[in-house]
N, C-alpha and C positions, 0 to 999 in steps of 0.2 A: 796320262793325258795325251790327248794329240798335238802335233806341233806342226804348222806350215810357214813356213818361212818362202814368201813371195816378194818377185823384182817386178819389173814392166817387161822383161825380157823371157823370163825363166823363172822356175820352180827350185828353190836352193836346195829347202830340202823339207820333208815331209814323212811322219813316222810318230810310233809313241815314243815318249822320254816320259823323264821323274820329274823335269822342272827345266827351265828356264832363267837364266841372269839377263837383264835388259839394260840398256843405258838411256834413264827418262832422261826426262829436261830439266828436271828439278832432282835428280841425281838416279843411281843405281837402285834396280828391286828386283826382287825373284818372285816368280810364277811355279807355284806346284799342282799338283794333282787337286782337283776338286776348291779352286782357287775361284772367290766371288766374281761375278762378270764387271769385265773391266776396259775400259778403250782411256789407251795415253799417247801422249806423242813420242816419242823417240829421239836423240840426237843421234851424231855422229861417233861413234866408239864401238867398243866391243862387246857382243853377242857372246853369251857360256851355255853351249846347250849340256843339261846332266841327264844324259841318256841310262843313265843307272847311278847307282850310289859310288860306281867306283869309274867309269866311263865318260868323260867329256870331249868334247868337238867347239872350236873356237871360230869365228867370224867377226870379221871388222865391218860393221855395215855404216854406212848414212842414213840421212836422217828419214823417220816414217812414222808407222803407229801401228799399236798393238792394240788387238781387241780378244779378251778372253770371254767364251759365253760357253755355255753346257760341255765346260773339261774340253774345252777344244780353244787351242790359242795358237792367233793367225796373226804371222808381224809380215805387215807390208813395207819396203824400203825403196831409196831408187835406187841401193848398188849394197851386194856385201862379195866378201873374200873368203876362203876358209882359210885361217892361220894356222 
């Protein structure tokens, strides 16, 4: 699936991956390939992108929301880090 991870400033990052970990507001959930359309909010905590089954990349983001639609998931925030 695709993944775009957007600030108000800048483009974090952008690319296929296998899934996605998110930090809801009503706790953690992962996003995979072919994953029903979806829009939540997001808190403040950590982002797990799984760019393959053996590959990860970490981000501390604040608070925003995520909208999954046709295999394509776009997390909008106002600030992440890569850890």
């Amino acid at each position: 699936m695709t993944l775009e991870i957007l600030t108000p400033e800048k483009k974090i990052f952008s690319g296929e991956v296998y899934g996605v970990q998110l930090p809801g507001i009503d706790g953690s959930f992962e996003v995979l390939e072919k994953h029903a359309p979806l829009v939540s909010a997001l808190k403040a905590g950590k982002l797990k992108i799984l760019k393959d089954r053996n590959e990860t990349a970490h981000y501390t983001i604040q608070g925003g929301f995520v909208e999954v639609l046709n295999n394509k998931t776009t997390v909008l925030v106002e600030g992440a880090n890569e850890v």
